[in-house]
C-alpha positions in Angstrom: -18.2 -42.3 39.0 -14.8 -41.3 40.2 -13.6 -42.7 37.0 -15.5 -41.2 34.7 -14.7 -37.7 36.3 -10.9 -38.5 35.9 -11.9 -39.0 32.2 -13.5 -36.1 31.5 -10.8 -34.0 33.3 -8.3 -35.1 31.5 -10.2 -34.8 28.6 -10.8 -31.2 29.7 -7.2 -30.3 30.5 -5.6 -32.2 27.3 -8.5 -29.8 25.4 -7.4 -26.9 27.4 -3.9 -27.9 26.5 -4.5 -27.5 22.6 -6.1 -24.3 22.5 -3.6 -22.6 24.8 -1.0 -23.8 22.1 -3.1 -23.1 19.6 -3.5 -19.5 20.5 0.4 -19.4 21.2 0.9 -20.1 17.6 -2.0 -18.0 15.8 -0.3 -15.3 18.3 3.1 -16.1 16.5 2.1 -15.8 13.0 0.1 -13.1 13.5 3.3 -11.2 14.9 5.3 -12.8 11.9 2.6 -11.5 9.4 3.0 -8.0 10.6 6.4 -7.1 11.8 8.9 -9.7 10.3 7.1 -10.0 6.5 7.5 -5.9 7.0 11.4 -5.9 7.6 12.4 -8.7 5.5 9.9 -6.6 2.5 11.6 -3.6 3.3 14.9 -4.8 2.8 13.9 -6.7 -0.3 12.7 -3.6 -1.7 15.6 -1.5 -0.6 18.0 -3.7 -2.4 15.6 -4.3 -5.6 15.6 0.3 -6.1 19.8 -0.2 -4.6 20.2 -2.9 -7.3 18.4 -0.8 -10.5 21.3 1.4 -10.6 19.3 3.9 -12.4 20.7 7.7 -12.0 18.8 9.9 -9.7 17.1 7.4 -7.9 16.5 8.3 -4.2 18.2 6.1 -2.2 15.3 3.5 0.3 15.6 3.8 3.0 15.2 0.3 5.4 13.3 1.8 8.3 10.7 4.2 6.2 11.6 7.1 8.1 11.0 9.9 6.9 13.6 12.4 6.5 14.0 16.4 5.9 12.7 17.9 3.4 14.0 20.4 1.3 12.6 23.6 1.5 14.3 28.4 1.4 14.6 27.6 5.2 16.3 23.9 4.8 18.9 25.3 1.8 21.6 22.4 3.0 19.1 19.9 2.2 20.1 18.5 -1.2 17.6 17.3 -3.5 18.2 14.2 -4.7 17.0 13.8 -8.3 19.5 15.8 -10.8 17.2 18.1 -12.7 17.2 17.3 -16.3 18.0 20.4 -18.9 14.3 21.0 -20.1 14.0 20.5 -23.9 11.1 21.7 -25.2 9.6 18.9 -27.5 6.3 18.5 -29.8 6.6 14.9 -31.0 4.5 12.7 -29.1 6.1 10.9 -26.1 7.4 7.8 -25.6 5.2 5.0 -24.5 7.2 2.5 -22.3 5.9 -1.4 -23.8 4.7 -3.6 -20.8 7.0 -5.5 -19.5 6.6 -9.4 -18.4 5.2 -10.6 -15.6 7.5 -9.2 -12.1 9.6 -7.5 -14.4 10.6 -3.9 -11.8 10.6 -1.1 -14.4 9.9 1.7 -12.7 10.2 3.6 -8.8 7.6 5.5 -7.3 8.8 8.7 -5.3 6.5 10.4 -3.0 8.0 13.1 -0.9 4.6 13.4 1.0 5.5 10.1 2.6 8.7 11.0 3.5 12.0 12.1 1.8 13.6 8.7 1.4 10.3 6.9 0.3 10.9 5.3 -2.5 9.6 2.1 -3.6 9.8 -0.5 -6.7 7.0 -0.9 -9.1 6.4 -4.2 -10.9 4.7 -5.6 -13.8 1.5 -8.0 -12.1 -0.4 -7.4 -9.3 -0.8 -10.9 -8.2 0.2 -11.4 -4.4 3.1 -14.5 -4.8 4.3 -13.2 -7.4 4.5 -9.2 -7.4 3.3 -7.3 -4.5 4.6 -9.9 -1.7 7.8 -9.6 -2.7 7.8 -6.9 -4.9 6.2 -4.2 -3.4 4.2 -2.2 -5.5 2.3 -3.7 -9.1 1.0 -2.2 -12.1 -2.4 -3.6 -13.5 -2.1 -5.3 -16.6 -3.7 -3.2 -19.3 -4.1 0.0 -17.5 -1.7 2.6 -19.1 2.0 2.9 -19.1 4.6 5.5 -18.4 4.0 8.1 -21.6 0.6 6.4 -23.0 -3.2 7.9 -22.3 -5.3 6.7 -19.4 -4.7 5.7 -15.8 -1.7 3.9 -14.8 -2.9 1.9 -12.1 -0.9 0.1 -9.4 -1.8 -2.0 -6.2 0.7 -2.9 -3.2 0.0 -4.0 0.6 -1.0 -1.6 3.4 -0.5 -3.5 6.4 2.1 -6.3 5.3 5.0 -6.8 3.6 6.8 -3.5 3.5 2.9 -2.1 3.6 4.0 0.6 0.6 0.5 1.7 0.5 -0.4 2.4 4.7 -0.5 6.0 4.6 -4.3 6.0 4.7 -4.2 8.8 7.2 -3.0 10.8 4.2 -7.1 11.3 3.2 -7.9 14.7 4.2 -11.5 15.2 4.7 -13.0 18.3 2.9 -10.2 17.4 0.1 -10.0 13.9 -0.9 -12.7 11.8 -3.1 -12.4 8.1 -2.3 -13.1 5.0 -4.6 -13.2 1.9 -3.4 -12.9 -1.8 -4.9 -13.5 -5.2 -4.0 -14.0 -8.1 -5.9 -16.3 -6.8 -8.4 -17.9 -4.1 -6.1 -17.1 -0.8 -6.0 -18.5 2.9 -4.3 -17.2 6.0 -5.0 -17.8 9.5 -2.6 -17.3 13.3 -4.0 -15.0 15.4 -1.3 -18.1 17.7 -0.1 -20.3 14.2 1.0 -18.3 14.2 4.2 -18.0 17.9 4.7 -21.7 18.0 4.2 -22.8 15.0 6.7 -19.8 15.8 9.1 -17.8 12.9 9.0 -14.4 12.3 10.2 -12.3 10.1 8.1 -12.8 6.6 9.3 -16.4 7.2 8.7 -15.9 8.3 5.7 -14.4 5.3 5.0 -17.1 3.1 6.6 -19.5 5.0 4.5 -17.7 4.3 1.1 -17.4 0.9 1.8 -21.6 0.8 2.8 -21.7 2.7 -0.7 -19.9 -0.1 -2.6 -22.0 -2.9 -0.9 -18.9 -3.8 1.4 -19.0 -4.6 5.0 -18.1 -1.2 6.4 -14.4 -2.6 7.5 -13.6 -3.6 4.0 -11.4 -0.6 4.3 -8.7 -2.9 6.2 -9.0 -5.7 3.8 -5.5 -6.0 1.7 -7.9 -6.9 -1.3 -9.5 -3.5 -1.4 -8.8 -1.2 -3.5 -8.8 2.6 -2.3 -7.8 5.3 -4.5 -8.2 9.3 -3.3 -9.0 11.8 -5.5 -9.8 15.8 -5.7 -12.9 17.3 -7.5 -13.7 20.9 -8.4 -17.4 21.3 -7.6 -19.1 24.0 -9.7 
């Protein structure tokens, strides 16, 4: 009997053992997943814009913060895009061609997010090979710079730079949402949450329910979500 009880504590402690290290290293990737993928992405990113040499691109900036903005009461703040001379033209524009696969055409500049947000936009939207190390992709198909239609892009919100985190941005009252995932998809009209008096992780929750999603599919990097305004007559 004595034996057999030595057995099965050993057993029990070798067990006990293995999870322990097991949860030591689930606990270290899941603290690589979200801090060190950011920094080295942000850095990638910040030398991919750095690298484009293109003139008047904001310079990234590695950390994301945001910085002043310029405004009659800011008048030292210097904007950073040289404004073009305006030439009035009534030819039709030019449509940029799509470029191959993780080919960075383009930069998207959002002052919203923060004066120095800037951020590369590629040609794919597959995770590997684009948005991982990339940043932001544009959907193959969907319009170009110039051309008719929605130009649609994708990029991370809680990984890898997370371009796209800014979901506190949706202003209830304002905002429309659509949601995707997989081949589901739910779309709510600004006044739905004013009307039921939702805040905005409900109204979330809710457009997820709408689109047949569990109502966290909000947090799932494979959703889509894109915000919208509506005039309602």
């Amino acid at each position: 009997m004595k034996r057999g009880r030595r057995i099965i504590d050993r057993v029990l402690g070798v067990t006990g053992e293995a999870l322990v290290t097991l949860g030591v290293v689930l606990g270290l990737f899941v603290g690589w997943e979200l801090w060190w993928t950011d920094l080295g992405a942000n850095r990638a990113q910040a030398d991919i814009v750095a690298n484009l040499n293109w003139s008047g691109t904001p310079s990234a900036s590695v950390s994301g913060t945001p910085g002043p903005s310029p405004s009659i009461a800011n008048p030292d703040v210097v904007f950073p895009i040289n404004a073009p001379t305006l030439v009035k033209r009534t030819d039709a524009p030019p449509v940029l061609a799509e470029p191959a696969h993780a080919t960075t055409f383009a930069t998207m500049y959002v002052p919203r997010w923060g004066y120095d947000y800037v951020r590369p936009i590629s040609q794919g939207t597959d995770k590997r090979g684009v948005l991982d190390p990339l940043g932001i992709g544009h959907y193959t198909g969907t319009a170009m710079p110039g051309g008719l239609g929605n130009f649609a892009v994708a990029a991370h919100r809680t990984t890898y730079g997370k371009p796209f985190n800014r979901i506190e941005e949706i202003q209830v009252g304002k905002h429309g949402i659509l949601m995707r995932n997989g081949g589901s998809s739910g779309l709510l009209l600004p006044q739905v949450a004013t009307d039921y008096g939702w805040d905005r992780t409900t109204f979330l929750e809710q457009t997820c329910h709408k689109a047949g999603l569990p109502r966290d599919s909000w947090k799932d990097s494979n959703t889509e979500i894109y915000i919208f305004s509506a005039d309602v007559f």
